[in-house]
N, C-alpha and C positions, 0 to 999 in steps of 0.2 A: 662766673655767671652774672652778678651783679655788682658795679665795679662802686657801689658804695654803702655796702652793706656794713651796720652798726650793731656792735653788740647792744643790750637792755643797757648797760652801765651808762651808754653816752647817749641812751635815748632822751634826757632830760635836756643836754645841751643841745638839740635840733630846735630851730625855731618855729613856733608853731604858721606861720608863713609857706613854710614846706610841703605840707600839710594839704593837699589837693581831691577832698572827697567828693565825689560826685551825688553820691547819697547813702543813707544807713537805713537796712531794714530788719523791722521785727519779725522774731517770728512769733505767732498769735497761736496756741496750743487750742484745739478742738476736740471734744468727747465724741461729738454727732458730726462729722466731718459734712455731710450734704446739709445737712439743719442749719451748721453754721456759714455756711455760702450763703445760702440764699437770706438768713438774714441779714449777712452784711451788703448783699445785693438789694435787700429791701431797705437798705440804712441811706442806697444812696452810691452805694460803690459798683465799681463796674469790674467782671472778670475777665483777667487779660486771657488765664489760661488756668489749667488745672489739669495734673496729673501724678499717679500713684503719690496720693496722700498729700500731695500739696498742690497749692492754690495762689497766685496772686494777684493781687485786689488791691486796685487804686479808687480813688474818691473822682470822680466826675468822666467825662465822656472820653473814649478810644481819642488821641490824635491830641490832646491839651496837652501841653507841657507841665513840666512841673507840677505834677500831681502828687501828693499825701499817699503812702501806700506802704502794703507790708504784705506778708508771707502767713499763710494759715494754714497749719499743717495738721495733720488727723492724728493726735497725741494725745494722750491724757494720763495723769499718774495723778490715783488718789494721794490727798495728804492726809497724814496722818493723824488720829483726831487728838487733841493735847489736852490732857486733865486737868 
């Protein structure tokens, strides 16, 4: 399938040169899933799309390139409260 697949052991010895990301995104955990759109739509971001429980959302207008952005999905897990 992939004619240069490495095990974990020799992944230190790749250089990081190799290395070709086009970009990394968060994903941003929401209690109020519609609450939380719209204020990051009020922050300034704009929404590409949204559907069942996730949303993505870049900072400035449809059509700019290289835009700041991430993933906000309808999750929440209380934490637990520590004595």
């Amino acid at each position: 399938m992939y004619s240069d697949v490495r095990s974990p052991s020799t992944w230190t010895d790749m250089p990081m040169s190799n290395l070709n990301a086009l970009e990394l995104k968060a994903f941003v955990p929401a209690k109020d899933f519609e609450l939380s759109k719209q204020f990051y739509q009020d922050m300034g971001f704009t929404l590409c799309w949204s559907e069942d429980g996730m949303a993505l959302l870049h900072l400035g207008d449809h059509g700019e390139a290289h835009h700041a952005s991430f993933l906000l999905q309808h999750f929440y897990v209380k934490e637990p409260k520590i004595s």
